[in-house]
C-alpha positions in Angstrom: -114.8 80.6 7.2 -111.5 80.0 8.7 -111.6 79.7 12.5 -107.9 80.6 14.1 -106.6 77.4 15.8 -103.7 76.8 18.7 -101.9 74.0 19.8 -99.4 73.9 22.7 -96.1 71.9 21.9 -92.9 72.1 23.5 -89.7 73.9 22.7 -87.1 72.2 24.5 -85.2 69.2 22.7 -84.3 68.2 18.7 -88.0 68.1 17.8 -87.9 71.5 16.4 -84.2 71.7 15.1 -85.3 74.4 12.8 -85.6 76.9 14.9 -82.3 77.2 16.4 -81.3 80.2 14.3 -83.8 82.1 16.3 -83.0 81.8 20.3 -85.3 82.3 23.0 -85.5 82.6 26.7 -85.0 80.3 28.6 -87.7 79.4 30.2 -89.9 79.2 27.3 -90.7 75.7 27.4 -94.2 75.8 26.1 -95.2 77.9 22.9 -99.1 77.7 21.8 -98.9 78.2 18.0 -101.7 79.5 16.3 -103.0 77.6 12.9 -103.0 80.4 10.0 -103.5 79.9 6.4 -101.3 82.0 4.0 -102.8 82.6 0.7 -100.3 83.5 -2.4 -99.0 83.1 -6.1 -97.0 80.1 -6.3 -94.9 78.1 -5.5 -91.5 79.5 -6.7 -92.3 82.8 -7.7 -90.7 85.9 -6.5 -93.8 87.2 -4.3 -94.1 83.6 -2.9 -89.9 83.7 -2.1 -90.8 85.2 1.7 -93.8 83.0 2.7 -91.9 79.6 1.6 -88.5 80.8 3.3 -90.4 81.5 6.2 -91.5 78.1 6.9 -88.4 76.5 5.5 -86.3 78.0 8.0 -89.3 77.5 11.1 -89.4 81.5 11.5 -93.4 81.1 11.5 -92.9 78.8 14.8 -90.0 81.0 16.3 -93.6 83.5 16.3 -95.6 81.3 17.6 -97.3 80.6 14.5 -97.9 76.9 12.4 -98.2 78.8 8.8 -100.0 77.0 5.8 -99.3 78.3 2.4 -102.2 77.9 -0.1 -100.5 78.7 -3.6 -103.1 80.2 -5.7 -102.7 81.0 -9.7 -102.7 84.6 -9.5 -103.4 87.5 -6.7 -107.0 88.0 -8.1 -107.5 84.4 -6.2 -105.3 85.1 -3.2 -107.6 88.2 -3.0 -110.7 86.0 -3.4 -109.7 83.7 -1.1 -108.9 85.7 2.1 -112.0 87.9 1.4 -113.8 84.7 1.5 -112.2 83.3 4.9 -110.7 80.7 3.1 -107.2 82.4 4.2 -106.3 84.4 6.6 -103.8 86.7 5.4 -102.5 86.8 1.3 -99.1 87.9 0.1 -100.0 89.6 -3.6 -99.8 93.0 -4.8 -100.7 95.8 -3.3 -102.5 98.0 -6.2 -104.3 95.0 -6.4 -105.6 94.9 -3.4 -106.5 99.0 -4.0 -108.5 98.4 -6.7 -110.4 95.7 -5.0 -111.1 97.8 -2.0 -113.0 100.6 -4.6 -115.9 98.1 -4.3 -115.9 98.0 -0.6 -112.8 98.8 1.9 -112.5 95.4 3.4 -108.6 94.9 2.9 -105.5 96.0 5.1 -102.0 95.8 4.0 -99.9 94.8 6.9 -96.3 95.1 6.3 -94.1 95.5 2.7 -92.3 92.3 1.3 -90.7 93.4 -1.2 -89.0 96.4 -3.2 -89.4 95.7 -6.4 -92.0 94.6 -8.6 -89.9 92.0 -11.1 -92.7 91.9 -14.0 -92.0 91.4 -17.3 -93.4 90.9 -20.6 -92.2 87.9 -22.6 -93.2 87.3 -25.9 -92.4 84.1 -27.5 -89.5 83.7 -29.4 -90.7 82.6 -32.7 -92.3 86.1 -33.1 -88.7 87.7 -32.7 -88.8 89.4 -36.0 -92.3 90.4 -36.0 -92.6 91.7 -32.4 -90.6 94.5 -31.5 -91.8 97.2 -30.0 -95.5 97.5 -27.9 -97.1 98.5 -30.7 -96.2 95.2 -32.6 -98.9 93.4 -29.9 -102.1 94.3 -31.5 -103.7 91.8 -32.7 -102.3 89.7 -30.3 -102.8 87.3 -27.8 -101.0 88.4 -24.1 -101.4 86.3 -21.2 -102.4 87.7 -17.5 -101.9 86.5 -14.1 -105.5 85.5 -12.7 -107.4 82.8 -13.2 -110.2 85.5 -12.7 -110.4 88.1 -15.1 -113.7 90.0 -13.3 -110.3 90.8 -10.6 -107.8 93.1 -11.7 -104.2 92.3 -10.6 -100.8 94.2 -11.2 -100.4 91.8 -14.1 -103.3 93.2 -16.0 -102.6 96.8 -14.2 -98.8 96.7 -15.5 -100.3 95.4 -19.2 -102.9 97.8 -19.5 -100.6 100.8 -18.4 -97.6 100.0 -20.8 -100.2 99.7 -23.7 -101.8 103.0 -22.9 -98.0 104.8 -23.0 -97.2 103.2 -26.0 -100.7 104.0 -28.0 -102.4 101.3 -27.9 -106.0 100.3 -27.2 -106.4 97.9 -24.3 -109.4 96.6 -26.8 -106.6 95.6 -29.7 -105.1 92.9 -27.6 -107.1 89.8 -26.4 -105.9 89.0 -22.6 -106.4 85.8 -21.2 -105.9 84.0 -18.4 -102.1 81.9 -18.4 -102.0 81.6 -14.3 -98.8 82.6 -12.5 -96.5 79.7 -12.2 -94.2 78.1 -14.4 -96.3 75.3 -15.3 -98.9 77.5 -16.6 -97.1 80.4 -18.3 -94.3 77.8 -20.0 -97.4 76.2 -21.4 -98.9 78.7 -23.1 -96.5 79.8 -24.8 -95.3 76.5 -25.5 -98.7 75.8 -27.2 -98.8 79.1 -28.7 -102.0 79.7 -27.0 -100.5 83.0 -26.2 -98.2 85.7 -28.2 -96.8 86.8 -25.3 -97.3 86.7 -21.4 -97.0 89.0 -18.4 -95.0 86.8 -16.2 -92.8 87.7 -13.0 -89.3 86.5 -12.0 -88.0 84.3 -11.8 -90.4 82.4 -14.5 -89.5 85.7 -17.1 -85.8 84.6 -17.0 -85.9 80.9 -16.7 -87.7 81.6 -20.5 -85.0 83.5 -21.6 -82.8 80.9 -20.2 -84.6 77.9 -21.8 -84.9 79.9 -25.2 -88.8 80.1 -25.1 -89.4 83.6 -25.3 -87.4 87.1 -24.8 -88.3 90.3 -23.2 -89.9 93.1 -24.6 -90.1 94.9 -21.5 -89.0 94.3 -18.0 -89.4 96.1 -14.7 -87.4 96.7 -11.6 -83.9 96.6 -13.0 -81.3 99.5 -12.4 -81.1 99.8 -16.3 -84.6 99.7 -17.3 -84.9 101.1 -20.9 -88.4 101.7 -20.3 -89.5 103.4 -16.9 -93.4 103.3 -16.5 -94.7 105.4 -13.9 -94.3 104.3 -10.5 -92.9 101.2 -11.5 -91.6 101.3 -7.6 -94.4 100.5 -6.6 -95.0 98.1 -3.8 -95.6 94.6 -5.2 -95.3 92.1 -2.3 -97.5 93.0 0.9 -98.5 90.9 3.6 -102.6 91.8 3.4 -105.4 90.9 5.6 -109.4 91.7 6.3 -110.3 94.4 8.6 -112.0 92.3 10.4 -109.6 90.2 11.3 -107.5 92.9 12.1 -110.0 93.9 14.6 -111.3 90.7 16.3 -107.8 89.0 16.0 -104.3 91.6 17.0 -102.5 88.9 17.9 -102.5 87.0 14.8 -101.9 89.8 13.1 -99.1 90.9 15.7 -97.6 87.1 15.3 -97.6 87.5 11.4 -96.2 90.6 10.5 -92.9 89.2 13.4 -93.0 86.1 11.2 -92.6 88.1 8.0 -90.0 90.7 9.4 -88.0 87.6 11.3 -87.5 85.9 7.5 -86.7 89.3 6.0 -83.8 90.0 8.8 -83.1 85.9 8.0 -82.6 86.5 4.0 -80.6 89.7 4.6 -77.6 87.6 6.5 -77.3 84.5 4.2 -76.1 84.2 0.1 -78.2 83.4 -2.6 -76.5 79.8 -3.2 -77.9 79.8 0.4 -81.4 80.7 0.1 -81.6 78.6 -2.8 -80.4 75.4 -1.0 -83.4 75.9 1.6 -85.9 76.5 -0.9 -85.1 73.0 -1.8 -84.4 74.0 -5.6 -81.9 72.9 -8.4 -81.5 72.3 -11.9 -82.8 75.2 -13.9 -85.1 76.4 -11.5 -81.9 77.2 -9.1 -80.5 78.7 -12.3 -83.3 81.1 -12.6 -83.6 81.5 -9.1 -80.2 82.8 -8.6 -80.5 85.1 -12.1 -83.2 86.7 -10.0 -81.8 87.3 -7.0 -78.9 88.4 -9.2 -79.9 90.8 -11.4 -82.7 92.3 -8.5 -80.3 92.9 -5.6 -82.6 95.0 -3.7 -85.5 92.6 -4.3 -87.1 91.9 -1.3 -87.7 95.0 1.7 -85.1 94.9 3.9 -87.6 95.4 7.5 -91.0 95.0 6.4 -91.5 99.0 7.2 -93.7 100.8 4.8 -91.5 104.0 3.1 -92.9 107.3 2.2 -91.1 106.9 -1.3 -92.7 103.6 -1.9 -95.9 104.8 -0.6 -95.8 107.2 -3.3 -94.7 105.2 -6.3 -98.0 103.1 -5.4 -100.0 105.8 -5.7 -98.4 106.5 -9.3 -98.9 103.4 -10.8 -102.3 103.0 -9.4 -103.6 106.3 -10.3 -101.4 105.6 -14.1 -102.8 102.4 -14.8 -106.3 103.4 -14.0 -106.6 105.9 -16.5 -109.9 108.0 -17.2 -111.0 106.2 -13.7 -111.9 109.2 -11.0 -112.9 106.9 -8.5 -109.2 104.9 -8.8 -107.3 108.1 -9.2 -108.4 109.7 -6.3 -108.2 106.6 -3.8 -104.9 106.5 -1.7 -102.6 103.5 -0.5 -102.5 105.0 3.2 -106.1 104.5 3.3 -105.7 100.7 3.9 -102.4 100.8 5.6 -102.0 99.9 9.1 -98.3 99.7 10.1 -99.0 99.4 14.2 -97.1 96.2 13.8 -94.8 96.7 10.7 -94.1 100.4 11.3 -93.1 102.9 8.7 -89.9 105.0 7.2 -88.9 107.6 5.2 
């Protein structure tokens, strides 16, 4: 079990160059940071963007905060590991963390990251003539998100969903595990291990890019071909334990400001600059700024939760769940608490 840590350093000087985008007063010499441990898909992925940028550009230490990312291969292990202690917060999807909560209500989603849920599914190209439509996938080998199938994550909730409006049983496709990174997904389909994968941006385009695969269907674009229901729903949320929540406000309190502080940060620079901080080039700055490109309202713009958002959760949780009373009738607000993040219309 993670214990939270604090060391004092000082402010004043060059030793913390980084955080001179975000001023403070001045006589705030001496800042105790806390240790915390950040738990998420990654590196490079879309729902990873806000944790990495916020410790790129020192906004976790503007909050008092020393932030370590723990990249996992999918949110079924983020989940897994801040419900074991081994993190203390997770950014990963929030349906996901709905459907773990049917077992027992231990998790809390703290503030939104992003707007959009940028999934898609990529099947690889040398079945371009034989897989067009949904339907085309039975039979078929699709890679998922988690390393843990016994957790279900938006990948698998996204995958199951799309089969179920397009008539297919969830039974006639074989699902396996392909991670969420580049490395991972690239691989399988590389090896034709699988047909097709549910990957997120900005791995789905970099495919395209490369000429490894093409999408069938793709979320979160203005001109999507195919709208699923709630396919608004929140994707990226800053999530905790209750308990934590209740033993440790401050923590909380000093994460949801570092989250917001990066947010406010990624809303005032380009996307030639956020790319150049993230340290990336070659093709994955090329898919990068496809991404930010073709999903200009990506990321949430102040961390609030929104009724309308709120709501598309509740769709595509209740959708994707199917015949399931249990998941239909359970409700996002029941593990929201926005004392820190707040909430709009």
């Amino acid at each position: 079990m993670l214990w939270l840590r604090r060391r004092t350093v000082l402010l004043a000087g060059a030793g913390l160059a980084s955080l001179s985008a975000f001023p403070r007063a001045a006589n705030a010499q001496v800042q105790e940071l806390m240790d915390l441990v950040l738990a998420t898909p990654g590196p490079g992925s879309s729902v990873s963007t806000i944790p990495e940028l916020a410790v790129k550009i020192g906004a976790d230490r503007a909050e008092g905060v020393s932030l370590r990312l723990k990249f996992v291969g999918g949110g079924g292990i983020a989940i897994r590991e801040v419900l074991s202690g081994n993190a203390h917060f997770g950014v990963f999807g929030a349906t996901a963390a709905m459907n773990e909560n049917l077992r027992e209500p231990r998790l809390v989603a703290l503030s939104a990251v992003e707007n959009r849920a940028p999934l898609s599914l990529m099947v690889r190209n040398g079945l371009a003539g034989q897989v067009k439509r949904v339907a085309d996938l039975r039979g078929r080998v699709v890679g998922i998100h988690s390393n843990s199938l016994s957790t279900t994550t938006n990948g698998q909730q996204f995958l199951n969903l799309l089969l179920r409006q397009h008539g297919v049983a969830a039974d006639s496709v074989k699902q396996v595990a392909a991670g969420q990174s580049w490395d991972t997904q690239s691989s399988a389909l590389r090896s034709q291990v699988v047909d097709a994968v549910v990957s997120e941006e900005p791995f789905g385009l970099r495919m395209e890019q490369e000429g490894l695969a093409y999408p069938l269907v793709r979320l979160g674009t203005s001109d999507s071909r195919e709208p699923l229901p709630g396919e608004g729903f929140l994707r990226g949320t800053l999530i905790t334990q209750r308990s934590l929540v209740d033993a440790q406000a401050q923590a909380v309190q000093r994460m949801v400001k570092v989250i917001q502080r990066t947010l406010a940060w990624r809303k005032t620079h380009t996307a030639q600059e956020i790319v150049s901080v993230l340290g990336l080039s070659g093709a994955e700055a090329s898919a990068f700024l496809a991404m930010l490109k073709q999903y200009p309202n990506q990321f949430s713009e102040d961390g609030k939760f929104s009724d309308a958002q709120i709501q598309q959760t509740d769709a595509f949780f209740r959708e994707s769940a199917g015949a399931s009373p249990q998941a239909t009738g359970y409700r996002f607000n029941n593990m929201i608490d926005a004392r820190w993040a707040g909430r709009k219309p």
